[in-house]
C-alpha positions as CSV (number, residue, x, y, z in Angstrom):
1,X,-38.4,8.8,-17.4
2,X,-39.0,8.3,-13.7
3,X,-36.7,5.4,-13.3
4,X,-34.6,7.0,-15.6
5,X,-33.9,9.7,-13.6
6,X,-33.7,7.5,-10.4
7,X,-31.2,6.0,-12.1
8,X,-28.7,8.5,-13.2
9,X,-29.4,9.3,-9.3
10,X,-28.0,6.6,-7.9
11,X,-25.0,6.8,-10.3
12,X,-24.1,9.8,-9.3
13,X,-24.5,9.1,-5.9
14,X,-22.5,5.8,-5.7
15,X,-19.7,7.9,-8.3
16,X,-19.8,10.5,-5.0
17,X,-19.4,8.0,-2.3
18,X,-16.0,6.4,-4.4
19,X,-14.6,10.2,-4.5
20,X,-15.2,10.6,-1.1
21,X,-13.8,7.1,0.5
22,X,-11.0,7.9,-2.5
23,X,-10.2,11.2,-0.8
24,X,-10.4,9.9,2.4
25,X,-7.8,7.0,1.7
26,X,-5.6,10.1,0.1
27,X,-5.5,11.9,3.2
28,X,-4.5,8.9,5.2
29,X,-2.0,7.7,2.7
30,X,0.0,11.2,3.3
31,X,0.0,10.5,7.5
32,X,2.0,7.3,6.2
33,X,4.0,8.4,3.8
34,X,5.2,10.8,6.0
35,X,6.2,8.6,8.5
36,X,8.6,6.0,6.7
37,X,11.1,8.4,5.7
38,X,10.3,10.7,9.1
39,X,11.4,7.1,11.1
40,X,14.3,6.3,9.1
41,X,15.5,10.2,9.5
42,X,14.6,10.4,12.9
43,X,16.4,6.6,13.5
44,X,19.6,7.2,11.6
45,X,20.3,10.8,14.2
46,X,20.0,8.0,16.5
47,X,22.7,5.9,15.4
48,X,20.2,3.0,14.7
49,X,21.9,0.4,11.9
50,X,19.8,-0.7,9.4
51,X,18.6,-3.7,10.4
52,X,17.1,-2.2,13.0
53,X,15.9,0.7,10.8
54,X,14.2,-2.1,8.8
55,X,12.6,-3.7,12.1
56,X,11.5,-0.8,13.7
57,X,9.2,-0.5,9.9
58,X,8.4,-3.8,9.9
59,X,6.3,-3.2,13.4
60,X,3.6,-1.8,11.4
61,X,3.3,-4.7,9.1
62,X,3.1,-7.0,12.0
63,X,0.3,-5.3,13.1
64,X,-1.6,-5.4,9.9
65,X,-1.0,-9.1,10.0
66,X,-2.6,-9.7,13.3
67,X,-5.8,-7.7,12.7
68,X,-6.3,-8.8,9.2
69,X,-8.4,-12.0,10.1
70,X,-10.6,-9.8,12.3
71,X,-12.0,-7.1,9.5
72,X,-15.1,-9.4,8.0
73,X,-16.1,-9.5,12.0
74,X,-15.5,-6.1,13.0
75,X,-17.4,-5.5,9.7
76,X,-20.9,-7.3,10.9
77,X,-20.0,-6.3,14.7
78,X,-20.0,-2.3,14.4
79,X,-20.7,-2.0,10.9
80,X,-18.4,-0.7,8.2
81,X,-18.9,3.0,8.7
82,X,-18.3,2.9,12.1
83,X,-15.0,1.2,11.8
84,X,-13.5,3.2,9.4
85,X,-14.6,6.6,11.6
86,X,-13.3,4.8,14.8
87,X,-9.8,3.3,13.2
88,X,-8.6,6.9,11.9
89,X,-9.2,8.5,14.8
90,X,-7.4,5.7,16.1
91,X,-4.7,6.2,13.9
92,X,-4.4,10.2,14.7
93,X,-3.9,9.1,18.8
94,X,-1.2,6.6,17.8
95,X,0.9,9.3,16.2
96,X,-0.2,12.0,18.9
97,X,1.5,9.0,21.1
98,X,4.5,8.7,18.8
99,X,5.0,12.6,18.9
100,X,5.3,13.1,22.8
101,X,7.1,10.1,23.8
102,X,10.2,10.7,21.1
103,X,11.4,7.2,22.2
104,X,12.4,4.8,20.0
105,X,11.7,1.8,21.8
106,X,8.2,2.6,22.2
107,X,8.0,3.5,18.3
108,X,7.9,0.0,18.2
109,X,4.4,-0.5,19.9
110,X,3.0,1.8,18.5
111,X,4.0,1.4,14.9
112,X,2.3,-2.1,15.5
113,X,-0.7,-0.5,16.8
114,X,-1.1,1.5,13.5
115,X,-0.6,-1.7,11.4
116,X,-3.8,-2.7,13.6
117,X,-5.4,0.2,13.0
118,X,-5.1,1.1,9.5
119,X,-5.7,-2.2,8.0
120,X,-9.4,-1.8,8.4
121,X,-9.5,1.3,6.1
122,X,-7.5,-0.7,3.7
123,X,-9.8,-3.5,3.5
124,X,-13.1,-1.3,3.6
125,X,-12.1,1.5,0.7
126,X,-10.6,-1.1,-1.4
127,X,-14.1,-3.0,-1.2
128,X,-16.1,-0.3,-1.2
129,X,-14.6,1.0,-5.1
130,X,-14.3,-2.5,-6.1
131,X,-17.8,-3.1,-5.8
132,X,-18.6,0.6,-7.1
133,X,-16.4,0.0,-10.3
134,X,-18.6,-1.0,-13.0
135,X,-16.9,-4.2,-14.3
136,X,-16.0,-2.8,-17.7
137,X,-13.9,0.3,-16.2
138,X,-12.5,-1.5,-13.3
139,X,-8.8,-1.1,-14.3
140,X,-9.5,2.4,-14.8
141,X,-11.1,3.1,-11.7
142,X,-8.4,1.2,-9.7
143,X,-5.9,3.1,-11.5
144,X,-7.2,6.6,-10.4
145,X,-7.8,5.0,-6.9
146,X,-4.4,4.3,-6.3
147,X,-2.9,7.4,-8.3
148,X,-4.9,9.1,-5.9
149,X,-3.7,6.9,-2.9
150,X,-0.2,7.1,-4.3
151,X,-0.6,11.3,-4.4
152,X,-1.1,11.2,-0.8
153,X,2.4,8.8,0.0
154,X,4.2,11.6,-2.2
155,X,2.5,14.3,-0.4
156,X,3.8,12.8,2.7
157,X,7.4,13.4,2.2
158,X,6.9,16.8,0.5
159,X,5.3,17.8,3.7
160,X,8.4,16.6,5.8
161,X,10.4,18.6,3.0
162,X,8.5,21.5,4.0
163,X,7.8,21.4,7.7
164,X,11.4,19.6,8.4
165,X,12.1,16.7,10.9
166,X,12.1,18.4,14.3
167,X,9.8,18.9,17.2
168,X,5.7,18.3,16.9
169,X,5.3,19.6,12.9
170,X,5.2,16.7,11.3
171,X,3.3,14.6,13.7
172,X,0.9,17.5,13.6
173,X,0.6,17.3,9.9
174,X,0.2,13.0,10.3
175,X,-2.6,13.6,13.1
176,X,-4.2,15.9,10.3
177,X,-4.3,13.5,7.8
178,X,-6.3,10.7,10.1
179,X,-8.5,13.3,11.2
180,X,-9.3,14.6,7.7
181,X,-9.7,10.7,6.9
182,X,-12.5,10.5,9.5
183,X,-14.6,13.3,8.7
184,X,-14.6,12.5,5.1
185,X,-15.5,8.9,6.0
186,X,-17.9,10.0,8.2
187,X,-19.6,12.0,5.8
188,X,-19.7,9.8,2.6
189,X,-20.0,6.2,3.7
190,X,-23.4,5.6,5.3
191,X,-24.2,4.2,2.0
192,X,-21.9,1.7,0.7
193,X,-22.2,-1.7,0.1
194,X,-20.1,-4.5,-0.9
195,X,-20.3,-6.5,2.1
196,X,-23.2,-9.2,1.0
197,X,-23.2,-12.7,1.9
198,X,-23.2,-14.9,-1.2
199,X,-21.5,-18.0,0.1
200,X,-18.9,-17.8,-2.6
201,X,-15.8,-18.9,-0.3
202,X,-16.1,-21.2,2.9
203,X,-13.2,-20.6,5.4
204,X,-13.1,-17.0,5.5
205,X,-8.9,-16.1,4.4
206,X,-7.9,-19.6,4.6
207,X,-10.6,-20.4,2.1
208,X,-9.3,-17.4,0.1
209,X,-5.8,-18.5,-0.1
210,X,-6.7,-22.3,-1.7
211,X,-8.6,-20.5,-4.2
212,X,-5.9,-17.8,-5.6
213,X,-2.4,-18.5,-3.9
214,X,-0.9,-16.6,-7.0
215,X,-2.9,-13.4,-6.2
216,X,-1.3,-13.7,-2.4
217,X,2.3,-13.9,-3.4
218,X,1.9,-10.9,-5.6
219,X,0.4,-8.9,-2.7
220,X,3.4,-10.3,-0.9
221,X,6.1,-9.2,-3.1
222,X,4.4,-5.7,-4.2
223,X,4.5,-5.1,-0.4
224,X,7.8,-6.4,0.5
225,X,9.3,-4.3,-2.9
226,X,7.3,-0.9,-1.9
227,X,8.0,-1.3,2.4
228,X,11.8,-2.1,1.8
229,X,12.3,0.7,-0.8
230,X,10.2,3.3,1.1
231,X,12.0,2.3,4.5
232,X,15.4,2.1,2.9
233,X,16.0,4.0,0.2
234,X,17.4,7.0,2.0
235,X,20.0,4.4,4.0
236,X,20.5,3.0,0.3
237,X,21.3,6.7,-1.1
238,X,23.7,7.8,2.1
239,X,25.9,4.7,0.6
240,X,26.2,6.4,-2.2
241,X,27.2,9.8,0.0
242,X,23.9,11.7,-1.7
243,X,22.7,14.8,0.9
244,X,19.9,14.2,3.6
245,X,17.3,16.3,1.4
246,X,18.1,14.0,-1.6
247,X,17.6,11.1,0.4
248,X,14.0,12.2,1.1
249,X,13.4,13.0,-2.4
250,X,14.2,9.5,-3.4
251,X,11.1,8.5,-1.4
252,X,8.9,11.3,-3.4
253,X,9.7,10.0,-6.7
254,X,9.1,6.5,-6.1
255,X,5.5,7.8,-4.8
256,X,5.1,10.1,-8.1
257,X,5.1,6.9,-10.4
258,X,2.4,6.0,-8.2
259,X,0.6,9.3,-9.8
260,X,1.7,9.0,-13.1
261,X,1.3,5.6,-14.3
262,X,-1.3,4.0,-12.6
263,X,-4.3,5.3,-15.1
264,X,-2.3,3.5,-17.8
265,X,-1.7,0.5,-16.2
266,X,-5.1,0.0,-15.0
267,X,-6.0,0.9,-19.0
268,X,-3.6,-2.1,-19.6
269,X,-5.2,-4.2,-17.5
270,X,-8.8,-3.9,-19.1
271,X,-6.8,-5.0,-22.5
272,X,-4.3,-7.9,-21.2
273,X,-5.9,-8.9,-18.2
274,X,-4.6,-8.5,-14.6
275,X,-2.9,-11.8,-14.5
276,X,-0.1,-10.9,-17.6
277,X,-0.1,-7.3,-15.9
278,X,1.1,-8.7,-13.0
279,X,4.1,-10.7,-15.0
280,X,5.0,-7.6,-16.7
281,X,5.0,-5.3,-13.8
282,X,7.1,-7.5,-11.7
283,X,9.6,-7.8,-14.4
284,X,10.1,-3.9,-15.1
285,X,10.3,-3.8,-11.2
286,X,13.2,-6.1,-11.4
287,X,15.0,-4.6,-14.4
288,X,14.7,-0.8,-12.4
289,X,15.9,-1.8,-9.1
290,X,18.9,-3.8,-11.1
291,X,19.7,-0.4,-12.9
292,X,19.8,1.4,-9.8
293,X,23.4,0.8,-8.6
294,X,24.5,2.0,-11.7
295,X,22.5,5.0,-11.8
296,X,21.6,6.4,-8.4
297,X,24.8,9.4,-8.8
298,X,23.3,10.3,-11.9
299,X,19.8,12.4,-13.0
300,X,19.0,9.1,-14.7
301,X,17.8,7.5,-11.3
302,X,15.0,10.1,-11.4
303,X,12.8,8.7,-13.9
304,X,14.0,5.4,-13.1
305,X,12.9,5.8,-9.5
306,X,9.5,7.1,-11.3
307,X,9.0,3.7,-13.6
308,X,10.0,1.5,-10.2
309,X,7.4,2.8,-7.7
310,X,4.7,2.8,-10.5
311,X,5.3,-1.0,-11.7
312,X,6.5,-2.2,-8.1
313,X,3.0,-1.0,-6.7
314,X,1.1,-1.7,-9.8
315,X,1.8,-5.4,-9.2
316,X,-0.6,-4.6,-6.3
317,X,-3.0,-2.6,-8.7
318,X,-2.9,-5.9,-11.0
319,X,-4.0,-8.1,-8.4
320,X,-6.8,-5.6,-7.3
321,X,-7.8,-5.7,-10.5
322,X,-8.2,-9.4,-10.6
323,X,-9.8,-9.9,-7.9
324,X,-12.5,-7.9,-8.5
325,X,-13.1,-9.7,-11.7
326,X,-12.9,-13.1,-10.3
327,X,-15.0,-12.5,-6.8
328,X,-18.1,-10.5,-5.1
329,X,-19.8,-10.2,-1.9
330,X,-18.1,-11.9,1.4
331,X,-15.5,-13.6,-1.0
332,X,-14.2,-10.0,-2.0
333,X,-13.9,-9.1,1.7
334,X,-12.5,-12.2,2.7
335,X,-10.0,-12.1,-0.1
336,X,-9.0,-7.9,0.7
337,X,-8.9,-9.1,4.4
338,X,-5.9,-11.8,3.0
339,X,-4.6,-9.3,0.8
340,X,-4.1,-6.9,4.4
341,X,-2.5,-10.2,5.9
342,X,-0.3,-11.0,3.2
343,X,0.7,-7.0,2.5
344,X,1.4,-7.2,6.1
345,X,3.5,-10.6,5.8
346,X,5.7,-8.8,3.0
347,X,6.1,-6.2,5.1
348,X,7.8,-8.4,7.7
349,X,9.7,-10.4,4.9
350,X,10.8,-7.4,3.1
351,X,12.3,-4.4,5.2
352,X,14.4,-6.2,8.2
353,X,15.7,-8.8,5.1
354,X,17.1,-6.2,2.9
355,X,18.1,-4.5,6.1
356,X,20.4,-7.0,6.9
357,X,21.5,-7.7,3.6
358,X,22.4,-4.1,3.5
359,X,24.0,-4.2,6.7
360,X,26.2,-7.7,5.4
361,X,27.2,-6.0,1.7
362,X,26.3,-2.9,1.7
363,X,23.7,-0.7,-0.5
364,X,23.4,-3.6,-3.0
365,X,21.2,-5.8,-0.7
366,X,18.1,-3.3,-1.5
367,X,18.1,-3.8,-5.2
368,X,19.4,-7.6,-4.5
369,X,16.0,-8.6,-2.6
370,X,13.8,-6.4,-4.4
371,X,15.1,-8.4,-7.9
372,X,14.8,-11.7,-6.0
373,X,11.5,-11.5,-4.9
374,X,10.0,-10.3,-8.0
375,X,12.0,-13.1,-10.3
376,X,10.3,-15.7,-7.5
377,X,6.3,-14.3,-8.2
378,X,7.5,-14.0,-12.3
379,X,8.2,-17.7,-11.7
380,X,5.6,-18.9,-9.3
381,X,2.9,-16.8,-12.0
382,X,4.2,-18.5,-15.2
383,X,3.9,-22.2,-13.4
384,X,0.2,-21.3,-12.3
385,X,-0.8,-20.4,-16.1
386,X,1.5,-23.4,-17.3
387,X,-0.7,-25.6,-14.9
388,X,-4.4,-23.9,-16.3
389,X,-3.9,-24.3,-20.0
390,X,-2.8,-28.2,-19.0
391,X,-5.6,-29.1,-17.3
């Protein structure tokens, strides 16, 4: 009975500490959903074109990119607690920064200092539920993870809906969101694990990347599809002559498929598997942003806009999903860490490309690259399975 009960304790303690790093994710996913449209707003007043719109968003990205390889360090050098706490107060200073200077040119810096920045809490809560998760509910649990992360980027632009685009409110509301991130952090994760050295992969990301290139370019394109519509969809609905408060909207329902459909997907996963999830999601992705030309003068592009952010950032989900079914210990923080670096790399690829597409013929780029990229991983996927069953 003892060892029962010490038992059912340390379930509900580890189910505690994956609410908490869950809710502390939330609060930080709201600072940044708040900022892509915010920028573009803020940018377009400006007179900025698109394609430096799409540049100015791919600064974060950059950053992730360059502090991805450093995580499993920082991890045995301060500990994971520590750096979690330290990068979202980090994070709340950057946008303090980005509030008083009002300068566009410096934007630029300092978006790239939150790409460094927030890549550690990316890395560490995504570790931290994928070795809480117990293997048989993993889809599940990654679904509620991300609704819940995705409820924070729709709460993001319903707080710039609310508090409005001018002077310090919604920098104060992004500073809020880091800071809430920090305490919650501070409070739930002296516990966690998920950072043991098993000696599953040699080479640290590189190692990663021989190992599951397919995983990588699925990261890449769910990045480069959610980056590209979140930066430009507004500049794709002025095309279209919708008003400013639709075009902020836009964003919000891409982020509220995020809420709604990422429990059943992860459901899905646990019966197909993540690798046929990620086929299916990138071709519903395609098939949405093709439709949305067609549809975005209509009430039709609402649910549409749902069904795309859900499946575009479920392709992420998916490969979550598999990876914590395939790896453990230092392998699963080596291969989060490349998942940061390659999110980061689709960032780069993604916004300034359909930027200037958008800029060369117009709205169509957006749904052009966002098609293109998904009909390349649908491809690059079906080879890699092609290539198991032969061997």
């Amino acid at each position: 009975m003892v060892a029962t009960g010490s038992s059912d304790g340390e379930a509900a303690t580890q189910w505690a500490a994956l609410a908490g790093v869950t809710a502390a994710l939330a609060m930080f996913g709201a600072a940044q959903g708040l900022s892509y449209p915010l920028f573009t707003l803020l940018m377009q007043r400006q007179g900025m074109s698109p394609a430096l719109i799409g540049l100015s968003a791919a600064m974060m990205p950059v950053g992730l990119i360059l502090s991805a390889a450093f995580v499993p360090a920082a991890v045995r050098l301060v500990g994971a607690r520590n750096l979690a706490v330290g990068c979202s107060l980090a994070g709340a200073l950057c946008f303090l920064g980005i509030g008083y200077l009002q300068d566009w040119v410096a934007w630029f810096i300092i978006r790239f200092l939150v790409g460094v920045v927030i890549n550690p809490l990316y890395v560490l809560g995504e570790v931290w539920a994928l070795s809480l998760a117990p293997p048989t509910r993993r889809g599940r649990v990654m679904g509620v993870f991300n609704t819940l992360l995705g409820a924070g980027y729709a709460a993001g632009p319903l707080i710039l809906i609310t508090v409005g685009t001018s002077g310090w409110p919604p920098f104060v509301a992004a500073i809020s969101g880091f800071a809430l991130c920090a305490l919650i952090l501070r409070a739930v994760s002296s516990k966690l694990t998920g950072f043991e050295d098993d000696g599953q992969v040699s080479g640290g990301i590189v190692g990663f990347a021989k190992l599951a290139p397919a995983l990588l370019l699925a990261v890449l394109v769910a990045a480069a599809v959610q980056q590209s519509t979140y930066a430009l969809m507004p500049v794709f609905g002025s095309g279209y002559g919708l008003p400013e408060a639709t075009l902020a909207a836009l964003v919000t329902a891409l982020s509220a498929g995020n809420i709604l459909l990422q429990i059943p997907l992860g459901l899905m996963a646990e019966r197909f598997g993540g690798r046929a999830m990620i086929v299916f999601c990138a071709l519903a992705t395609a098939a949405c942003a093709l439709s949305l030309p067609l549809l975005i003068t209509t009430p039709l592009v609402w649910p549409v806009l749902v069904v795309m952010g859900a499946v575009g950032y479920g392709v992420y989900t998916m490969a979550l999903v598999e990876l914590g079914s395939r790896f453990k210990g230092t392998a699963l923080v080596a291969g989060n860490a490349a998942f940061a670096l390659t999110w980061g790399a689709g960032g780069i690829v993604g916004p300034p490309g359909a930027g200037a597409l958008m800029q060369g013929i117009g709205p169509l780029g957006l749904p052009a690259v966002i098609a293109g990229l998904d009909a390349l991983l649908i491809a690059f996927a079906l080879y890699r399975s092609s290539g198991r069953r032969n061997r």
